[in-house]
C-alpha positions as CSV (number, residue, x, y, z in Angstrom):
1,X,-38.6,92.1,-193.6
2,X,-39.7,88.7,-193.8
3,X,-41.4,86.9,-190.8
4,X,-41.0,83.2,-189.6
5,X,-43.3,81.2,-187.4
6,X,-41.9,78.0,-186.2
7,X,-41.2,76.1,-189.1
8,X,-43.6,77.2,-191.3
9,X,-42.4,79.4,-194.6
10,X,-41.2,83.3,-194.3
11,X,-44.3,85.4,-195.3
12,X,-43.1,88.1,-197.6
13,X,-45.1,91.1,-195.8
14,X,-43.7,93.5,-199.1
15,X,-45.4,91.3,-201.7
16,X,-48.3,91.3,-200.2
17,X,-48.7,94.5,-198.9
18,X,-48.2,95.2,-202.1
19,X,-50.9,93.2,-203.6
20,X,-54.8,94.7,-204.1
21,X,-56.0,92.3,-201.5
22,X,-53.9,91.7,-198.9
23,X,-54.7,88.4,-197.3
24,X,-52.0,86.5,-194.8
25,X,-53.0,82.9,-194.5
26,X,-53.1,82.4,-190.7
27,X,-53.1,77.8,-191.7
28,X,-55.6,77.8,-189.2
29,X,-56.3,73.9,-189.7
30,X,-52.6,73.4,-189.5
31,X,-52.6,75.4,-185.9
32,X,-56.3,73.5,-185.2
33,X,-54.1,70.0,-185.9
34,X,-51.4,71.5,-183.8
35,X,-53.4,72.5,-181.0
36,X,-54.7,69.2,-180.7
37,X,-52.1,67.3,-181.1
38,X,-51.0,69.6,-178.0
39,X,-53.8,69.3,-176.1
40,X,-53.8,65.4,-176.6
41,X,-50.0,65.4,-175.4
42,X,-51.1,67.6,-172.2
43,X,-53.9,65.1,-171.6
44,X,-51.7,62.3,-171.7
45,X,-48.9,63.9,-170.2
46,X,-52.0,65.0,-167.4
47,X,-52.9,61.4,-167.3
48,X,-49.2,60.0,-167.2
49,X,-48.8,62.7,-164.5
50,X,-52.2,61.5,-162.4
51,X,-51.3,58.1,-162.4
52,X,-48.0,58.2,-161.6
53,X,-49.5,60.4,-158.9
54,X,-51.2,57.5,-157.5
55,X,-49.2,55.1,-157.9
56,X,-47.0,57.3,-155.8
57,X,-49.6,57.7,-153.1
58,X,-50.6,54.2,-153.2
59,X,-47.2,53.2,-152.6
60,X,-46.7,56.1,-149.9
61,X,-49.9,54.6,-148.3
62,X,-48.4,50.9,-148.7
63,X,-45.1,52.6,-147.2
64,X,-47.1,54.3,-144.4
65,X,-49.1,51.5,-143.6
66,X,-46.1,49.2,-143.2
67,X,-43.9,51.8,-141.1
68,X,-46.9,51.9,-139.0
69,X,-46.9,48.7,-138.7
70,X,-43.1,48.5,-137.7
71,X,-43.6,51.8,-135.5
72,X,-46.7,49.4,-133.6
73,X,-44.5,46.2,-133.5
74,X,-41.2,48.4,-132.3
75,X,-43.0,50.0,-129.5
76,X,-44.9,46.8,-128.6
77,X,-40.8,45.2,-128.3
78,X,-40.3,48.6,-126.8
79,X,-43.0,48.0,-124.0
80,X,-42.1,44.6,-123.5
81,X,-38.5,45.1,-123.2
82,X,-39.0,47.8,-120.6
83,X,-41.6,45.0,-118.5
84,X,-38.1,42.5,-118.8
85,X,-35.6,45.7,-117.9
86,X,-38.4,45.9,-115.0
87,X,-38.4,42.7,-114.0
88,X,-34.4,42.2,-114.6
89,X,-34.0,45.5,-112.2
90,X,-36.4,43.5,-109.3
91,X,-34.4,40.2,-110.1
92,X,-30.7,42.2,-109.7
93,X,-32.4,44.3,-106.6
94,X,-32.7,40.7,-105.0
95,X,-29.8,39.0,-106.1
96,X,-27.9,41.9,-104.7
97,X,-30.0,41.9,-101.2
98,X,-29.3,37.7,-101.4
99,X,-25.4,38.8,-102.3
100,X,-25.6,40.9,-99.1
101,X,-27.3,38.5,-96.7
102,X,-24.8,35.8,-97.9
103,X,-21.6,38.0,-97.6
104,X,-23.3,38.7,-93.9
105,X,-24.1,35.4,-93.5
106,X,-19.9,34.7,-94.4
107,X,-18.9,36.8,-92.2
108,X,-21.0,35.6,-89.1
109,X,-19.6,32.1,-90.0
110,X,-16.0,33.3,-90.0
111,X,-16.4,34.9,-87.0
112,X,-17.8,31.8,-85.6
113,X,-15.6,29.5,-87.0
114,X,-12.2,32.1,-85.5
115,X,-14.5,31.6,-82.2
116,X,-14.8,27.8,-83.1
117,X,-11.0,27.6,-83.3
118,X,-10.1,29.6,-80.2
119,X,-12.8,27.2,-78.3
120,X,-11.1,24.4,-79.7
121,X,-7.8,25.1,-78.8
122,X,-8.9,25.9,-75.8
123,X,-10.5,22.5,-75.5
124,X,-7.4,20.6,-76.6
125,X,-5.5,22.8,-73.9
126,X,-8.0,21.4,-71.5
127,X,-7.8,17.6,-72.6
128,X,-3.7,18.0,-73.1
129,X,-4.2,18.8,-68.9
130,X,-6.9,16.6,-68.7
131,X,-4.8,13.2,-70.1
132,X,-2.0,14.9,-67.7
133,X,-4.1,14.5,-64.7
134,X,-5.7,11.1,-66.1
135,X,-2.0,10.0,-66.5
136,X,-1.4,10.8,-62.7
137,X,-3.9,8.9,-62.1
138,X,-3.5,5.8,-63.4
139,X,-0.1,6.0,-61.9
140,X,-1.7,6.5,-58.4
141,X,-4.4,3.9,-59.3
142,X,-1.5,1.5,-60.0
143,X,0.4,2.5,-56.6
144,X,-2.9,2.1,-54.8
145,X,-3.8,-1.2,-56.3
146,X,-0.2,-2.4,-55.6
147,X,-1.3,-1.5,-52.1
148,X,-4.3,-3.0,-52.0
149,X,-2.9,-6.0,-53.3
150,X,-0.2,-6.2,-50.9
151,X,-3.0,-5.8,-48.2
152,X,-5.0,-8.3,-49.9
153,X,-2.6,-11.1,-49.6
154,X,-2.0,-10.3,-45.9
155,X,-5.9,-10.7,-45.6
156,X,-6.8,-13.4,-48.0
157,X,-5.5,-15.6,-45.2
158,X,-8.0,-14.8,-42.6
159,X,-10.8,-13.8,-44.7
160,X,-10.6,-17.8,-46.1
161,X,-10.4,-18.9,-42.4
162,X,-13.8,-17.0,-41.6
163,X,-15.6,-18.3,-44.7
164,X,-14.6,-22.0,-43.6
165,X,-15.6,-21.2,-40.2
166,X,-19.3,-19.3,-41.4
167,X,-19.7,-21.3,-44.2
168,X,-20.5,-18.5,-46.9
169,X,-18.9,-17.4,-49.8
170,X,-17.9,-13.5,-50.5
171,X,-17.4,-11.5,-53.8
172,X,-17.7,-8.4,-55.4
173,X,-21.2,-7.7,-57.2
174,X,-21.1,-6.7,-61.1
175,X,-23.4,-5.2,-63.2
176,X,-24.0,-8.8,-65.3
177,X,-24.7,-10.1,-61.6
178,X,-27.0,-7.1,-60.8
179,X,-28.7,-7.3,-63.8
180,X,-30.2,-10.7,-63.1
181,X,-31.1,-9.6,-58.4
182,X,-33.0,-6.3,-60.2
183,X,-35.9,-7.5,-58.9
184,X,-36.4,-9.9,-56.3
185,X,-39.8,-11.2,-54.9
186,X,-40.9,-13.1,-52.2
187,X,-44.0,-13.7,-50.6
188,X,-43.7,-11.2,-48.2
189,X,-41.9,-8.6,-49.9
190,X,-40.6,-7.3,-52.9
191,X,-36.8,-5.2,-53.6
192,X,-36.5,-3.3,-55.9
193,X,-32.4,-2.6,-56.9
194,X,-31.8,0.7,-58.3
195,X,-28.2,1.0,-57.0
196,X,-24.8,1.4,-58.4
197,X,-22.8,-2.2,-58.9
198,X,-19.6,-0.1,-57.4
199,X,-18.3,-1.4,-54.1
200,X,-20.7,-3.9,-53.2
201,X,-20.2,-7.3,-51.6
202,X,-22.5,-10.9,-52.0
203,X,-22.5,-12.8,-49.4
204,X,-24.0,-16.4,-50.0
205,X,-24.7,-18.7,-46.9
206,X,-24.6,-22.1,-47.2
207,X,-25.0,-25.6,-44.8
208,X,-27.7,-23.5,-42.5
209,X,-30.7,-25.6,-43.1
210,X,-29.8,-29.1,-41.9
211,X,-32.3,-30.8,-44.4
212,X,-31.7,-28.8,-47.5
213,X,-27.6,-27.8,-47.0
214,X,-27.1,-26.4,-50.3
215,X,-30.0,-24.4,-49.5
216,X,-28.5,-20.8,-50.3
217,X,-29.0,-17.7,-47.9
218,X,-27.8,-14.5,-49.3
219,X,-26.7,-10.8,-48.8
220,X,-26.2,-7.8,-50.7
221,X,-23.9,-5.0,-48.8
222,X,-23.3,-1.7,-50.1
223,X,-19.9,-0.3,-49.2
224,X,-20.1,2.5,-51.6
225,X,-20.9,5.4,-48.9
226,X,-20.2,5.7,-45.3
227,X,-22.8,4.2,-44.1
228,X,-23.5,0.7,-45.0
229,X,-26.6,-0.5,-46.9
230,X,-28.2,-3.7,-47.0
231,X,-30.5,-3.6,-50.3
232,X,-31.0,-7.5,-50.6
233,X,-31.2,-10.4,-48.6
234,X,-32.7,-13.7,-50.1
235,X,-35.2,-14.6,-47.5
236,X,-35.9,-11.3,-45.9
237,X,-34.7,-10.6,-42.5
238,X,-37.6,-8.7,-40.6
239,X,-34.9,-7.4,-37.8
240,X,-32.6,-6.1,-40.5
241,X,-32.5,-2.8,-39.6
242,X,-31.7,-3.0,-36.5
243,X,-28.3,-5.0,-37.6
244,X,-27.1,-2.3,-40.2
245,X,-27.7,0.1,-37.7
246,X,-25.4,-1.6,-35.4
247,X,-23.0,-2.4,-37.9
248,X,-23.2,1.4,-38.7
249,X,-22.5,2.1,-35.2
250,X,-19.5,-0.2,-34.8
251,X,-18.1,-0.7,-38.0
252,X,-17.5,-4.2,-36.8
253,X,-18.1,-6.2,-40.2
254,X,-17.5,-9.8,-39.0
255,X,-19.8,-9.2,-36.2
256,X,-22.8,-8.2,-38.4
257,X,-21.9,-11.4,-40.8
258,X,-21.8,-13.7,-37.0
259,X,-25.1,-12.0,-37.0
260,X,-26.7,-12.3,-40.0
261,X,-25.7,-16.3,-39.9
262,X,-27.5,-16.2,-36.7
263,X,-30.6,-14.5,-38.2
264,X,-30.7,-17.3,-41.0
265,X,-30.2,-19.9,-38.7
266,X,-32.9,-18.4,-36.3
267,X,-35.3,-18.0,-39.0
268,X,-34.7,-22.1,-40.4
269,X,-35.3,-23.6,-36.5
270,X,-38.2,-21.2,-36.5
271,X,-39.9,-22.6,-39.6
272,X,-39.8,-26.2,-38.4
């Protein structure tokens, strides 16, 4: 039976078997060639094989190095993005305490305002009476001045009979007219007019002093309270009290003017 290595030729094992010296040629240089051509294809294949096995772990590290990299940088966004969700929670935490002072704040204004509203009807209630009543009584202002008027021109006749007889003039004091006695200074004493202008009378006196007639003497009365005040007279009148009192006592208005032209006339003679 005839035996085959690889590619090499069938060795006839009869023949030489046969043969006085049996040799079998082994081709020891040709397995010697073939060994090394094998060995030098496992060395390269070993240095293929090495290299590409680090270039593999060069890459790896390269791969490594960066997913490091992006594993730091994510957890640094990470980090940072908790710090904002931190800050964003404190930021909504107040917004929501503003939201609920401001819908508490609403509420107390609507309740004030619904108060607001009742107080203001309320008030126009009050000034719809209030213009009632005013209404009334302008109507029983006009009945009373129509009064006074009618009693006016039953007086007017009298009242211009005693000025021509006392010489003196009489009208009503107004606040322009007050404005320019509120202070009044002699050498003796001084007034000082802090009164209402309502329901006072001037009375000016004239032809008392023989050398100076239009020499004027004058009288302030306030009518405004039951009892009558005298807070001016232009000169002064040292027994002036003693005349309001008795015009207090008697009512007797006419008299206390008699008087007072007396005083003035008194006072003039006196001085010469």
């Amino acid at each position: 039976m005839a035996a085959v290595v690889g590619n090499a030729r069938p060795i006839d094992l009869a023949s030489i078997l046969e043969s006085q010296n049996p040799v079998i040629d082994l081709r020891i240089e040709e397995f010697e060639r073939t060994s090394r051509r094998f060995l030098k294809a496992v060395t390269a294949y070993t240095a293929r094989a090495l290299e590409e096995i680090a270039q593999r772990r060069t890459r790896h590290a390269a791969e490594m190095k960066r997913i490091a990299e992006r594993t730091a940088q994510v957890e640094a966004e990470i980090q940072t993005c908790k710090v904002k969700e931190i800050e964003l929670m404190e930021v909504l935490e107040k917004e929501q305490a503003e939201k609920r002072e401001a819908e508490s704040a609403v509420s107390e204004l609507k309740r004030q305002f619904a108060s607001i509203k009742e107080k203001c009807a309320s008030v126009d209630a009050e000034i719809e009476q209030y213009t009632d009543e005013v209404n009334n009584l302008r109507k029983d202002k006009r009945k009373d001045v129509s009064v006074l008027d009618t009693c006016a021109s039953r007086l007017s006749p009298e009242l211009k009979d005693m000025e021509e007889c006392l010489q003196f003039d009489l009208e009503g004091v107004g606040r322009r007219m007050w404005n320019n006695l509120y202070l009044v200074q002699t050498s003796m004493l001084t007034y000082h007019i802090d009164l209402s202008p309502e329901d006072k009378l001037l009375l000016r006196f004239l032809r008392i002093d023989p050398v100076e007639p239009q020499r004027e003497f004058s009288i302030v009365i306030d009518a405004s309270d039951r009892l009558y005040h005298v807070p001016l007279t232009t000169p002064p009148i040292p027994t002036l009290p003693l005349l309001v009192d008795q015009l207090n006592k008697t009512r007797d208005l006419f008299a206390f003017i008699k008087s007072l032209r007396a005083r003035f006339v008194e006072m003039v003679d006196g001085a010469r």
